[in-house]
C-alpha positions as CSV (number, residue, x, y, z in Angstrom):
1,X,3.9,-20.3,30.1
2,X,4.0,-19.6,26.4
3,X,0.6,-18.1,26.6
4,X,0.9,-16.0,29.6
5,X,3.7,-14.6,28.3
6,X,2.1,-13.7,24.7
7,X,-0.6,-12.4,26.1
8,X,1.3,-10.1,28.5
9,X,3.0,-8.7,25.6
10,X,-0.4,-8.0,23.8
11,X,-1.6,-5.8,26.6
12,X,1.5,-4.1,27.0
13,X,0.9,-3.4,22.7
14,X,-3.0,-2.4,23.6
15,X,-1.7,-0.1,26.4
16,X,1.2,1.7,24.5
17,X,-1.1,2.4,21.4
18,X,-2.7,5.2,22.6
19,X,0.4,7.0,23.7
20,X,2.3,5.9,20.3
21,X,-0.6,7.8,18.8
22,X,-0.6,10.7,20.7
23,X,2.9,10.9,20.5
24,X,2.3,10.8,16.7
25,X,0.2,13.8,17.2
26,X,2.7,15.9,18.5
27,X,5.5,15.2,16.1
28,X,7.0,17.6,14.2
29,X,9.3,17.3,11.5
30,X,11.5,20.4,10.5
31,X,12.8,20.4,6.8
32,X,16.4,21.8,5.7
33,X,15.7,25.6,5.9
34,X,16.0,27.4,2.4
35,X,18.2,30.5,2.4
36,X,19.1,32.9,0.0
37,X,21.8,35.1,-0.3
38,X,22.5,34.6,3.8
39,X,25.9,34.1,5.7
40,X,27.4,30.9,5.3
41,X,26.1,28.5,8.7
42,X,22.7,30.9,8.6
43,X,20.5,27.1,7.7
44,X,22.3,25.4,10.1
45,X,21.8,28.1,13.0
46,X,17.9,28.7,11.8
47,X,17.1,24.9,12.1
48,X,18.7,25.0,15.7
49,X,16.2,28.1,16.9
50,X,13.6,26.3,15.1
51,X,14.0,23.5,16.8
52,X,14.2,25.3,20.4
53,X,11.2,27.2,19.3
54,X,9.5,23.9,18.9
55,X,10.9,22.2,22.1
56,X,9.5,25.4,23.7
57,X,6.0,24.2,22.8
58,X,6.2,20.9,24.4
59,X,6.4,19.1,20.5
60,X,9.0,16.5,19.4
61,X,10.9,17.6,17.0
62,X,12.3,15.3,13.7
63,X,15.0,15.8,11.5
64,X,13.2,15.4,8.0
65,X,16.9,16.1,6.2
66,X,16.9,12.1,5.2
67,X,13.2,11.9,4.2
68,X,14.0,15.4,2.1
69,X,16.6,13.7,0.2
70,X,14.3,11.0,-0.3
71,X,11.1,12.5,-1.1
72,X,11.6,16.2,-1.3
73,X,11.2,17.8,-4.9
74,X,10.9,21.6,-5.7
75,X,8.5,23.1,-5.3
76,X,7.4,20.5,-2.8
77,X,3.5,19.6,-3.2
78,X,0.6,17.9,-1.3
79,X,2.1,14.5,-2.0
80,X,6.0,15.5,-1.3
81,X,4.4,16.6,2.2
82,X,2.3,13.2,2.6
83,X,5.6,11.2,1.9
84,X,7.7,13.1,4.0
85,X,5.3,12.9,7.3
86,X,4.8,8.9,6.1
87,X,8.7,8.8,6.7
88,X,9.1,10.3,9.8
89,X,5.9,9.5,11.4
90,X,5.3,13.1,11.7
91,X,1.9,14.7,12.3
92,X,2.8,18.0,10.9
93,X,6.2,19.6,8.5
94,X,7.4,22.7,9.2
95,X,8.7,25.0,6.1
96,X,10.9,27.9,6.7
97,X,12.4,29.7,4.3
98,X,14.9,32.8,4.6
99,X,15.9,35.4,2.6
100,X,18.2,38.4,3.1
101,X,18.6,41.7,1.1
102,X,21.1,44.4,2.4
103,X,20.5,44.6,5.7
104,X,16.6,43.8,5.1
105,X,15.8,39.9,6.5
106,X,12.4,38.3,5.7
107,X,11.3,35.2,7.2
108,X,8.7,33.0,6.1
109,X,7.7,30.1,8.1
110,X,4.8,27.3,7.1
111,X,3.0,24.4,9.6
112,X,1.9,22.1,6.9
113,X,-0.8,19.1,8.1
114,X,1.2,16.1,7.1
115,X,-1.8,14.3,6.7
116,X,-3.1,16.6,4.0
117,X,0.0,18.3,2.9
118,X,-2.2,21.6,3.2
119,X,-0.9,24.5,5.0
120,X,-2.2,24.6,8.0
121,X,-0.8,27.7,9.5
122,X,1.7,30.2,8.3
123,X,3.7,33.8,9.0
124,X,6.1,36.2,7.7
125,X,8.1,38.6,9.3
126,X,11.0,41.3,8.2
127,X,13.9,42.1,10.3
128,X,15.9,45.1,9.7
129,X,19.3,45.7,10.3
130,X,19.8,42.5,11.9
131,X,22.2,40.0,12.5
132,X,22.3,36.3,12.8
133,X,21.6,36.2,16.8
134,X,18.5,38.4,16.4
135,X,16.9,36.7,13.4
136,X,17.5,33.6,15.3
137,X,15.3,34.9,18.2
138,X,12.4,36.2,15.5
139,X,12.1,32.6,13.8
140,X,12.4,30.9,17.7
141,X,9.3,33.2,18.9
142,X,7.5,32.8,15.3
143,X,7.3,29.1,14.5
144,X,6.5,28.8,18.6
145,X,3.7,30.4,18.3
146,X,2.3,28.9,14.9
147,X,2.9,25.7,17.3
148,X,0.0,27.2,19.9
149,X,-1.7,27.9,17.4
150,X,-1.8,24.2,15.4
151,X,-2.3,23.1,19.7
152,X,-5.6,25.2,19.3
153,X,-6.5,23.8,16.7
154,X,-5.9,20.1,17.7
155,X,-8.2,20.9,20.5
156,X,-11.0,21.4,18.6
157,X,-13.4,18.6,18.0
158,X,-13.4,16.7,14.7
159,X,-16.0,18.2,11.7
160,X,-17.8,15.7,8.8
161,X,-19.0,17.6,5.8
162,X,-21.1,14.8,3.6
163,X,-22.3,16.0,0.2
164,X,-23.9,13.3,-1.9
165,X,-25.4,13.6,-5.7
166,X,-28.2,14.0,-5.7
167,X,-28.4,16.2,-2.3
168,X,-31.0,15.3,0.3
169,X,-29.7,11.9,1.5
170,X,-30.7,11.1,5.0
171,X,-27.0,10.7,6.6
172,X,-26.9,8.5,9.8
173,X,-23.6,8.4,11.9
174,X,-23.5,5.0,13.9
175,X,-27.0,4.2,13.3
176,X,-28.3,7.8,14.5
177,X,-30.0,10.3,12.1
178,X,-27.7,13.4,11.7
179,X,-29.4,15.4,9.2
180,X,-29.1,15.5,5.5
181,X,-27.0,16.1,2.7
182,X,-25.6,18.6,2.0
183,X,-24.4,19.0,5.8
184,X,-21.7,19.4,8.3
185,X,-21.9,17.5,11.7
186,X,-19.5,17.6,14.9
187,X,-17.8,14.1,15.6
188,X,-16.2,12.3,18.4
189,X,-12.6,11.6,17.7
190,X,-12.6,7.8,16.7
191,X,-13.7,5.5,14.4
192,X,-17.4,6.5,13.3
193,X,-19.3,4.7,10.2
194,X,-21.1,6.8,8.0
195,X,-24.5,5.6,6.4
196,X,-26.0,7.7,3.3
197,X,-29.1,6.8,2.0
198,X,-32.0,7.4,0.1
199,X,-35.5,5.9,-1.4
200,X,-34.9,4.6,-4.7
201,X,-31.0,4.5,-4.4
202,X,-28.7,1.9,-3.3
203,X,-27.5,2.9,0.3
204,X,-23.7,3.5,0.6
205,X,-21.5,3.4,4.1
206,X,-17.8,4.8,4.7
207,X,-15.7,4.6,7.3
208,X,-14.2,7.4,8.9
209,X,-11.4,8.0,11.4
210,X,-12.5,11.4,13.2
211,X,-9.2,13.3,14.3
212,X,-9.5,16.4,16.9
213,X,-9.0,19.6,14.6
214,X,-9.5,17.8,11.3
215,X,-12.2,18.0,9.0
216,X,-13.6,15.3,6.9
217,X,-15.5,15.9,3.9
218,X,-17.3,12.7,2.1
219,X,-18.4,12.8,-1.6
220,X,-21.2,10.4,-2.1
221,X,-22.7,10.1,-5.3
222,X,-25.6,7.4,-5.1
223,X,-26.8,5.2,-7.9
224,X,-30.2,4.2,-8.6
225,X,-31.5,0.3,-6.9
226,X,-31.4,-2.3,-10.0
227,X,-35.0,-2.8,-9.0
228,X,-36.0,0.7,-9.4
229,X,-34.4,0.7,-12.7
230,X,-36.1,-2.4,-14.1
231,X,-39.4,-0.8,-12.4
232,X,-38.7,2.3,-14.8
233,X,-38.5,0.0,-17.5
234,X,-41.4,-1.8,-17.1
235,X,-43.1,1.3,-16.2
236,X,-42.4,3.1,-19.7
237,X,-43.5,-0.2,-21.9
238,X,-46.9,0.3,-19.9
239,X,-47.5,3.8,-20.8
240,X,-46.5,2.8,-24.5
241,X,-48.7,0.0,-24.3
242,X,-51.6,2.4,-22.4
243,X,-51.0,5.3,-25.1
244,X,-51.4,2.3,-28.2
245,X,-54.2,1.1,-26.6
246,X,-56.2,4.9,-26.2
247,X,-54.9,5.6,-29.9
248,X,-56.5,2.2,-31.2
249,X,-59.8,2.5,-29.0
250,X,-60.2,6.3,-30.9
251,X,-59.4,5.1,-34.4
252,X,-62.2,2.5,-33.5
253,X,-65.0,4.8,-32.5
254,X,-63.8,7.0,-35.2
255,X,-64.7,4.0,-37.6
256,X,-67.8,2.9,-35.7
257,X,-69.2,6.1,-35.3
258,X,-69.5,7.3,-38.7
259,X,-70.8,3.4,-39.5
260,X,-73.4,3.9,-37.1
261,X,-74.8,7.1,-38.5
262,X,-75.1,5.7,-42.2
263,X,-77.2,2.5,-41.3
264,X,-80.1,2.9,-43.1
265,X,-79.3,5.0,-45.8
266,X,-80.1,5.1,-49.5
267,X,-77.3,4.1,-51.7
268,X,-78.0,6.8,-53.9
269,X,-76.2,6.2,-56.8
270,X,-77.9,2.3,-57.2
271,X,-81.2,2.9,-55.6
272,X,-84.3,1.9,-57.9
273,X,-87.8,2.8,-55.9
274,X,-89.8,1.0,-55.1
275,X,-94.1,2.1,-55.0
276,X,-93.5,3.5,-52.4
277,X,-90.6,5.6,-53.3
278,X,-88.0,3.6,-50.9
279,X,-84.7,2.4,-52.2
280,X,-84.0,-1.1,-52.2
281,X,-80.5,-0.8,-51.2
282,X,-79.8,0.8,-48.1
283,X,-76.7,0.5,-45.5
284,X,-76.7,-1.8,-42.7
285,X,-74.1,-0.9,-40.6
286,X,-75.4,-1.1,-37.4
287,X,-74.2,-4.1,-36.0
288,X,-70.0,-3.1,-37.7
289,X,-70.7,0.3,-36.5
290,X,-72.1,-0.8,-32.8
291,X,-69.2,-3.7,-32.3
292,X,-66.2,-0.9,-33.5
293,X,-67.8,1.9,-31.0
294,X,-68.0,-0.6,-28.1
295,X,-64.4,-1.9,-28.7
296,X,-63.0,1.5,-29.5
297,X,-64.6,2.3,-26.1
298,X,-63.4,-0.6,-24.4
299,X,-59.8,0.7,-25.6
300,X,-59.8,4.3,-24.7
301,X,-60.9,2.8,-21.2
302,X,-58.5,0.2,-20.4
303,X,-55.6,2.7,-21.7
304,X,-56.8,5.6,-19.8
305,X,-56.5,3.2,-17.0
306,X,-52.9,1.9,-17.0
307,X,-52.2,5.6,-18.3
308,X,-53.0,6.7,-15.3
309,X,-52.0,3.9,-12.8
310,X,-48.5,4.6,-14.4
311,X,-48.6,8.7,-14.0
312,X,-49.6,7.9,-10.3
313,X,-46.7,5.7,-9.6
314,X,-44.3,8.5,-10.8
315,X,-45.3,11.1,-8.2
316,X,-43.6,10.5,-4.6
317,X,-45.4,8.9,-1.9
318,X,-48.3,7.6,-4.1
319,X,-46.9,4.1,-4.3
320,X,-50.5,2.7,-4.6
321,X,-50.3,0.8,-7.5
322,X,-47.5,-2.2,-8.9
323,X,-48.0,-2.9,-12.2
324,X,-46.3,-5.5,-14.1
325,X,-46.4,-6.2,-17.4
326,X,-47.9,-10.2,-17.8
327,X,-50.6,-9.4,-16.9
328,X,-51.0,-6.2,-15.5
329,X,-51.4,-7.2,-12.0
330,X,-52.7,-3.9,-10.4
331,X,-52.7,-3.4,-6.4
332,X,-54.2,-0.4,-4.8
């Protein structure tokens, strides 16, 4: 019985949720109005045609005067707007304000997005020689039709803007390739997961709760994968080890070379002729001379070698060669 009954109440819950959230959607909270230098009762009488205005538009309408006292500051920002929707479960704040001068009345009326705290929509009027009845009509008509106009725009379907540092991620939207960043891409309202990723960066996903008329924008800034970074590492001790070896390899020929070309010379200063004229002491540098040239060789080879496995690893897509550093083990 017990579980019959619980889980009669859940499905009640799942089938209410969607109409708690709608209702959500079309709940508008209406602050105190401002006035200055208006008949006494003018706040009192505005927030009534307000409110009829509204009511005209098929909205609910809140009384934010308690959440005001609670959370309003002046001027009242983004977050004084958040905080105020928070407490009344609102969807949307409207902002009027009133002010009169001689017989000259000027109305100004803001929809702020209570999930933003942005202005969403706004308008400003002037009434001349008016009274209390006809302003009262003006700021009915006005903030009725800011409310068609928010409706519009609730209508239309959700937008997600990705940008991501640096730009060219692939973004993927429930597993499906949407283009890349920087980009904008029409959503389903709902719950969507967001996927940005690119080679040689550590893949990042967000969450995002599409709502019809809003648009999301995602910051993404990607870091480098740990093994990419250690492959740079290792990378830049093989081209210093590639550049040592080339630079010993030529100071070897240069010392082999020149050894090579003096082999069997006179020593001119200690030669004594013989009867045939030839000096006794002569250089033999042949074999020194041979063994520094073939090593100095040897070196230039081996660097020019990693030197240029390494330069072909840094362009993209020529991932034909892994070197590692014991050993050098080289795969093409």
């Amino acid at each position: 019985m017990g579980v019959g009954l619980i889980a009669a109440v859940l499905g009640a819950l799942a089938m209410a949720a969607p109409a708690a959230v709608s209702a959500s959607r079309d709940r508008v909270a209406v602050l105190p109005v401002a006035v200055e230098a208006a008949p006494a009762g003018t706040d009192l009488e505005m927030r009534r045609r307000l409110e009829q205005g509204l009511e005209r538009a098929d909205l609910d309408v809140v009384d934010a005067s308690a959440a005001w006292r609670e959370h309003g500051v002046a001027p009242c920002g983004r977050e004084c707007m958040r905080a105020i929707a928070t407490a009344t479960d609102s969807a949307r704040i409207v902002r009027t304000s009133i002010a009169v001068s001689d017989t000259v009345w000027t109305v100004s009326i803001d929809l702020v997005d209570g999930r933003t705290g942005d202005v969403e929509a706004s308008v400003a009027d002037r009434c001349e020689i008016c009274g209390v009845d006809e302003v009262g009509e003006l700021v009915a008509a006005r903030v009725a039709g800011l409310a068609e106009r928010t409706r519009a725009i609730s209508s239309a379907p959700p937008i997600l803007s990705v940008r991501t540092e640096p730009d060219g991620a692939i973004v993927l939207v429930d597993g499906v390739v949407v283009g890349r960043s920087p980009m904008r891409h029409e959503l389903d309202a709902g719950r969507h997961v967001v996927r940005v990723q690119q080679p040689g960066f550590a893949p990042q996903e967000r969450v995002v709760l599409a709502q019809a008329g809003v648009h999301e924008t995602l910051a993404v800034e990607l870091t480098p994968q740990p093994e990419l970074a250690a492959e740079r590492r290792t990378r830049r001790r093989v081209l210093g080890l590639g550049g040592a070896s080339v630079t010993a390899g030529v100071l070897a020929i240069a010392a082999g070379v020149p050894l090579l070309v003096i082999d069997g010379r006179d020593y001119r200063r200690r030669c004594n002729g013989d009867v045939h004229g030839d000096c006794q002491f002569q250089y033999e540098t042949r074999v020194g001379g041979a063994v520094a040239t073939a090593v100095g060789i040897a070196f230039v080879a081996a660097g020019a070698t990693v030197l240029g496995i390494a330069h072909a690893r840094m362009r993209p897509g020529k991932r034909r060669a892994k070197l590692q550093l014991d050993g050098l083990v080289w795969r093409f």
